[in-house]
C-alpha positions as CSV (number, residue, x, y, z in Angstrom):
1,X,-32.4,-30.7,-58.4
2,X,-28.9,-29.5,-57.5
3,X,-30.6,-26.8,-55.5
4,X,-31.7,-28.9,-53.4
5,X,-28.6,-30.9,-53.0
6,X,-26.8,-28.0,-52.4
7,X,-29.0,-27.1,-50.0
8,X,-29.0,-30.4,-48.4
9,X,-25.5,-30.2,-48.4
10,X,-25.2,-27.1,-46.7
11,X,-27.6,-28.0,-43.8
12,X,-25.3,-31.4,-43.1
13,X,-22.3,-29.1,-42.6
14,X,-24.2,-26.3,-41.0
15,X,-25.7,-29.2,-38.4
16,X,-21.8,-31.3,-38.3
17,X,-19.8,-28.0,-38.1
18,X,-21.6,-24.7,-36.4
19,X,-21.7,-22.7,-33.9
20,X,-24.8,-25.1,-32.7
21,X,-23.4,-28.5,-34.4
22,X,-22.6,-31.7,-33.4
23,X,-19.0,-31.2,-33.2
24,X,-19.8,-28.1,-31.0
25,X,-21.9,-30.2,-29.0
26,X,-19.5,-32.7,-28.0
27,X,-16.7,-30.2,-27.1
28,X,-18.8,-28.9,-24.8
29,X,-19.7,-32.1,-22.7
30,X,-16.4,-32.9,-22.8
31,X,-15.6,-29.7,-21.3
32,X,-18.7,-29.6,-19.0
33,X,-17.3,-33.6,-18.1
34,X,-14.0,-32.2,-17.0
35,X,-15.1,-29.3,-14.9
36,X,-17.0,-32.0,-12.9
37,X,-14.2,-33.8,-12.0
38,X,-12.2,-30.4,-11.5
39,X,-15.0,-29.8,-8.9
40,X,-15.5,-33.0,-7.2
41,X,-11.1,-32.8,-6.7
42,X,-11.9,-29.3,-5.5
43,X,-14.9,-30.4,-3.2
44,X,-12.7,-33.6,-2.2
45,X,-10.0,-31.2,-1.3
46,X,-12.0,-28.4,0.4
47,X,-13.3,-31.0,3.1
48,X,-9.8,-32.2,3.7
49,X,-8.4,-28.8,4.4
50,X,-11.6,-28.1,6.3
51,X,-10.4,-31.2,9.1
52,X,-7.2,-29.9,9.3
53,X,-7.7,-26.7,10.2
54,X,-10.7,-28.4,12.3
55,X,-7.6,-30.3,14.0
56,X,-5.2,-27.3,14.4
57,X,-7.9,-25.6,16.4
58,X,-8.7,-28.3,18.9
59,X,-5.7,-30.9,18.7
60,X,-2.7,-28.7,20.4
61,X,-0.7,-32.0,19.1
62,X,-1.7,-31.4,15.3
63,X,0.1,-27.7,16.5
64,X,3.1,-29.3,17.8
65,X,3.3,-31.3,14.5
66,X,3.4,-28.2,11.8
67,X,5.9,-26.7,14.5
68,X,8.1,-29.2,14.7
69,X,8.1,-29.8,11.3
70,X,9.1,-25.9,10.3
71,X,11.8,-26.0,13.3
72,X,13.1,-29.4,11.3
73,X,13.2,-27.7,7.6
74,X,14.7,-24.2,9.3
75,X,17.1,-26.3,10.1
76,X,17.8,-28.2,7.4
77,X,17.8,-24.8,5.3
78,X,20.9,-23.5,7.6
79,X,22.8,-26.6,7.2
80,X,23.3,-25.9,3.2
């Protein structure tokens, strides 16, 4: 009889704390769940670089911009 519950009890903790457990189980959606959201940012953020360098190649005002704005911080850099 306490064979058995020893055995039961080691197959509860084997199946709660394991290399293949519950516990381990969760932690990984969790971690599967953020990398999702880390790639939808990623994917969200690819696309917006993607029109901007879209609009530096065929908007010579989107140029202007980024030059202007390095002439203004060049600038502001000398006057320190």
């Amino acid at each position: 009889m306490l064979t058995c519950v020893i055995a039961i009890v080691a197959l509860v903790l084997g199946a709660l704390f394991g290399d293949r457990g519950i516990l381990h189980l969760v932690e990984k959606r969790r971690r599967a769940s953020t990398m999702e959201q880390d790639i939808a940012r990623l994917e969200s953020e690819n696309r917006r670089l993607l029109e901007e360098i879209q609009g530096l190649r065929t908007d010579p005002r989107a140029v202007e911009a980024i030059a202007r704005e390095a002439v203004f911080l060049i600038q502001e850099e000398r006057a320190r």
